[in-house]
VOPAGU-2260 file (C-alpha; in pm, 1 decimal, decimal comma):
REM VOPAGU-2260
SITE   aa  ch    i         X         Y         Z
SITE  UNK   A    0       0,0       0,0       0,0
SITE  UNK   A    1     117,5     381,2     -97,9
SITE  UNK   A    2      48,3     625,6     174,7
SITE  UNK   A    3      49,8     982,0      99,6
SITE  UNK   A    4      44,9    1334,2     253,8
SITE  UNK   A    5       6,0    1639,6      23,0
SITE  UNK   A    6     202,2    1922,5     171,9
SITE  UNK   A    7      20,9    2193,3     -15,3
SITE  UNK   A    8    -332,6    2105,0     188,6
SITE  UNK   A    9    -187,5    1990,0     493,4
SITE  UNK   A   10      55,2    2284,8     577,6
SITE  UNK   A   11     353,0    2101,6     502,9
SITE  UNK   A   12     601,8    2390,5     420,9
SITE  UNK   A   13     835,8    2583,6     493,3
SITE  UNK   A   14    1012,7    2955,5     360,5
SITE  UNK   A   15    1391,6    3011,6     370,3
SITE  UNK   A   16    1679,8    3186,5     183,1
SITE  UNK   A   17    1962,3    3009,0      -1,9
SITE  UNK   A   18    2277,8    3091,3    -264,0
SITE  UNK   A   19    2340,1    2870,3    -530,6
SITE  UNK   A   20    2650,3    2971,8    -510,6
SITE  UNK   A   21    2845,5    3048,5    -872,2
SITE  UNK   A   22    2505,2    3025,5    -979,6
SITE  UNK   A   23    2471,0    3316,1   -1285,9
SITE  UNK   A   24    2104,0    3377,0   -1132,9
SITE  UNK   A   25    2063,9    3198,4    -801,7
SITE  UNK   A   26    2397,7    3341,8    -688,0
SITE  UNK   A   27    2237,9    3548,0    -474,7
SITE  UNK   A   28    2004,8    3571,2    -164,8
SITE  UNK   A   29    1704,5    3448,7    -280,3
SITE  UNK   A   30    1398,5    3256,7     -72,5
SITE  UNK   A   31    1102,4    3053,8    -180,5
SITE  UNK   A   32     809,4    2850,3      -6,1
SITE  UNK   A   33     843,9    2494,5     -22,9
SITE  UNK   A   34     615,6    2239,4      30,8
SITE  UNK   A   35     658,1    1902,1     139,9
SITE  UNK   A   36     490,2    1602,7     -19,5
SITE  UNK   A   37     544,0    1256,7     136,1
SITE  UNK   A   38     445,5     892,2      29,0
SITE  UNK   A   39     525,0     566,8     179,7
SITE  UNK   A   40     545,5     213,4      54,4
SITE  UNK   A   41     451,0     -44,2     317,8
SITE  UNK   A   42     222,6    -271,8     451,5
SITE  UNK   A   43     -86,2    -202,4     734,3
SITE  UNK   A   44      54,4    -379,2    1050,7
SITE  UNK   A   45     -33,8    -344,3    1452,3
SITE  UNK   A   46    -338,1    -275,0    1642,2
SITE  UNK   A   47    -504,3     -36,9    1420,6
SITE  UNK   A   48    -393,4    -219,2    1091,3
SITE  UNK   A   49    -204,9     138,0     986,7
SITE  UNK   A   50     105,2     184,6     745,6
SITE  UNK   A   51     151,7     433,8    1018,9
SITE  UNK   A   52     -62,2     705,5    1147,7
SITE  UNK   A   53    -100,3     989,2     967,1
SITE  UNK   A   54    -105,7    1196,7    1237,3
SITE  UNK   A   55     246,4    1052,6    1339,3
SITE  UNK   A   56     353,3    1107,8    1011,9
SITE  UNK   A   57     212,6    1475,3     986,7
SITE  UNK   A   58     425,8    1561,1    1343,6
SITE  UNK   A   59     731,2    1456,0    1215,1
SITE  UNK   A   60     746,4    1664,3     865,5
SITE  UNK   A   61     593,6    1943,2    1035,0
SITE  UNK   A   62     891,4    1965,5    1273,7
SITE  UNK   A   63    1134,1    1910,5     985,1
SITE  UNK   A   64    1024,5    2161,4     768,2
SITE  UNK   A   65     960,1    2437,4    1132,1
SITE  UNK   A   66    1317,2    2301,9    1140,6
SITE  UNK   A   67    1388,8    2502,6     810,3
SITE  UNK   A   68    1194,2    2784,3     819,0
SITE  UNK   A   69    1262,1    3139,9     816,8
SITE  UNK   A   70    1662,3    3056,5     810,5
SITE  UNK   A   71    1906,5    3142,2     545,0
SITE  UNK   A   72    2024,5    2760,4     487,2
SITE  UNK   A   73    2376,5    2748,7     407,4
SITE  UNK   A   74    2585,8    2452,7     277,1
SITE  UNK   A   75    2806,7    2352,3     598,9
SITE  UNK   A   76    3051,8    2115,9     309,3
SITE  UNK   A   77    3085,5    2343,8      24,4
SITE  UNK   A   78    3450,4    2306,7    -104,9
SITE  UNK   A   79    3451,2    2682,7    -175,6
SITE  UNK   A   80    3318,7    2821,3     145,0
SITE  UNK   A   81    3526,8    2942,3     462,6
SITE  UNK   A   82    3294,7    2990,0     786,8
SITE  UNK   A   83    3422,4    3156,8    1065,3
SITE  UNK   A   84    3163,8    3213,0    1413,1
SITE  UNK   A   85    3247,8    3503,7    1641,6
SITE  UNK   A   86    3017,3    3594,3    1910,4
SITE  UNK   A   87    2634,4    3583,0    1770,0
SITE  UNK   A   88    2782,8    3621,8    1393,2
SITE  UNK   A   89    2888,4    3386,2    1156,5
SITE  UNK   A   90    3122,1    3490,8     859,8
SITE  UNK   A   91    3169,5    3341,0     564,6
SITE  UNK   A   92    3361,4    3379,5     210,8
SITE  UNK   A   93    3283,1    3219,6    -117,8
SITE  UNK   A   94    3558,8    3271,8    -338,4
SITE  UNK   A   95    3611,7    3004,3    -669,5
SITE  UNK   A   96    3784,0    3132,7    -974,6
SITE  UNK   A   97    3690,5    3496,0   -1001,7
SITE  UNK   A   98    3443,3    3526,9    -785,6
SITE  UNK   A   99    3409,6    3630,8    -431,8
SITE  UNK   A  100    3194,2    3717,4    -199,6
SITE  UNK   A  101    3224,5    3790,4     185,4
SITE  UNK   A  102    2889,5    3798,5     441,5
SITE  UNK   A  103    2797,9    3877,8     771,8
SITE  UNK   A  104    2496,4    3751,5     927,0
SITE  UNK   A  105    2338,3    3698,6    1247,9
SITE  UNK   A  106    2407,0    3331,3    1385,8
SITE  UNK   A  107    2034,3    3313,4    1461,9
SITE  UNK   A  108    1917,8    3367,8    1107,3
SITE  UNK   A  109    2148,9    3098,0     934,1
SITE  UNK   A  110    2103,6    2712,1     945,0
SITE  UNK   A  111    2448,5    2542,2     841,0
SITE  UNK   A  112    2317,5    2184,5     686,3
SITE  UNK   A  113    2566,6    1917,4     634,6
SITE  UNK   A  114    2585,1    1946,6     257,8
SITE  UNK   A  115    2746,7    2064,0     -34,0
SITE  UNK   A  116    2506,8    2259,1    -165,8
SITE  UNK   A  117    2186,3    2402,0    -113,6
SITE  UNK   A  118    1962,2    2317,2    -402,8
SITE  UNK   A  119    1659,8    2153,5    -413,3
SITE  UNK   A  120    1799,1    1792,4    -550,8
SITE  UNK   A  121    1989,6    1841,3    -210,7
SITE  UNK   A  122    1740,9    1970,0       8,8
SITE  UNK   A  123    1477,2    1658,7     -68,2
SITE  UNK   A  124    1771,1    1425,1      31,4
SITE  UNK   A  125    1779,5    1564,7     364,9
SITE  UNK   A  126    1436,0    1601,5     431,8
SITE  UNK   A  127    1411,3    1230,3     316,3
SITE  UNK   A  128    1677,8    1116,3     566,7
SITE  UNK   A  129    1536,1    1315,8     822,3
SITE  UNK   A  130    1185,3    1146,4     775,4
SITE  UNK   A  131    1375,7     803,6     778,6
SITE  UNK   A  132    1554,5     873,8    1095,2
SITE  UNK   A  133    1228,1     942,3    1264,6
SITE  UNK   A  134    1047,2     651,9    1128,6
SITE  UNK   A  135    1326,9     396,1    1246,7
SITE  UNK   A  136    1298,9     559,8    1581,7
SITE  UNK   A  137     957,9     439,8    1619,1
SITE  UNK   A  138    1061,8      68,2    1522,5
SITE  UNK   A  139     821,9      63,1    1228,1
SITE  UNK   A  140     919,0    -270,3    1017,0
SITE  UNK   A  141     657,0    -236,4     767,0
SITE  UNK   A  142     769,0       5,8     586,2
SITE  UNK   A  143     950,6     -57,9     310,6
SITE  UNK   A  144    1051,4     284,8     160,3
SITE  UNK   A  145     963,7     692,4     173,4
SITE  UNK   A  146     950,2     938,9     -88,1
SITE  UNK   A  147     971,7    1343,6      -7,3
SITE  UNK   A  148     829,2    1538,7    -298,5
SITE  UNK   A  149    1032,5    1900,2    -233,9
SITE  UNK   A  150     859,5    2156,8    -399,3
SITE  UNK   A  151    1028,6    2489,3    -474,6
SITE  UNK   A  152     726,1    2709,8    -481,0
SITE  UNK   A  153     405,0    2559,6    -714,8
SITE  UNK   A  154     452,1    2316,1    -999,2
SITE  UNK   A  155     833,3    2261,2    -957,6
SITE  UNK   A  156     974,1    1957,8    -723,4
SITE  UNK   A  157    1222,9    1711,2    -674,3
SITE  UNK   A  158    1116,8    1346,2    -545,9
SITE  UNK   A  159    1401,6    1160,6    -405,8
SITE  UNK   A  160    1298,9     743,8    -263,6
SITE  UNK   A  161    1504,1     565,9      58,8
SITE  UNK   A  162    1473,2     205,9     150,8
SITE  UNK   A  163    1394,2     150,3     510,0
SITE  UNK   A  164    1482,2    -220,2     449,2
């Protein structure tokens, strides 16, 4: 059985700012709203004959997407970034090739994410994996895989699948 939760009706979403960074247009500061569809491939299985509840489900991508919102998300791996964190600030310099670019932000309006780049190809991975930690905390064994939908604003998305088993 395919269970599914449409972010879109069910407030699955979050906004936040990233850099593509060497990007011609998404070099820059730029946000979007994302929504956060979600389907899972599994079997019904325990008292209640569920795949898994949906309001189980609903908690968990809710607090992974509050996780993301309202921060500037900024690739923690990127081979062309320095970060430096003084105080309540972090610094940080892109500089590949001719390009360079030095910032100053407040520490509690940037979320450092353990990835190379923030795109949303990346972005659905994490979410995904996020999901999949959650899930394996509750024991489920039914389950045999999730999908995230990541949708950067309407009509455009990513949809990345992870085996549970």
């Amino acid at each position: 059985m395919i269970l599914e939760l449409k972010g879109l009706y069910l407030g699955l979403r979050f906004s936040s700012a990233h850099i593509v960074f060497g990007h011609e247009s998404c070099g820059a500061i730029h946000g979007h709203t994302y929504y956060v569809d979600v389907r899972l491939g599994g079997r019904p299985s325990g008292e209640f004959n569920f795949v898994v509840d949906f309001k189980v489900l609903k908690k968990i991508v809710k607090e992974v997407c509050q996780g993301l919102d309202h921060k500037l998300l900024l690739p923690r791996d990127h081979p062309h970034i320095k970060y430096t964190i003084e105080e309540d600030y972090i610094y940080f310099v892109y500089s590949y090739r001719r390009c360079k670019k030095e910032y100053k932000l407040p520490l509690e309006d940037v979320l450092l994410l353990p990835l190379k780049g923030i795109t949303a190809e990346e972005l659905s991975i994490y979410i995904t994996e996020a999901i999949k930690k959650a899930l394996l905390k509750l024991d489920v064994d039914n389950i045999e895989w999730i999908e995230v939908t990541l949708y950067e604003g309407l009509g455009q998305g990513i949809t990345n699948r992870a085996y549970l088993k």
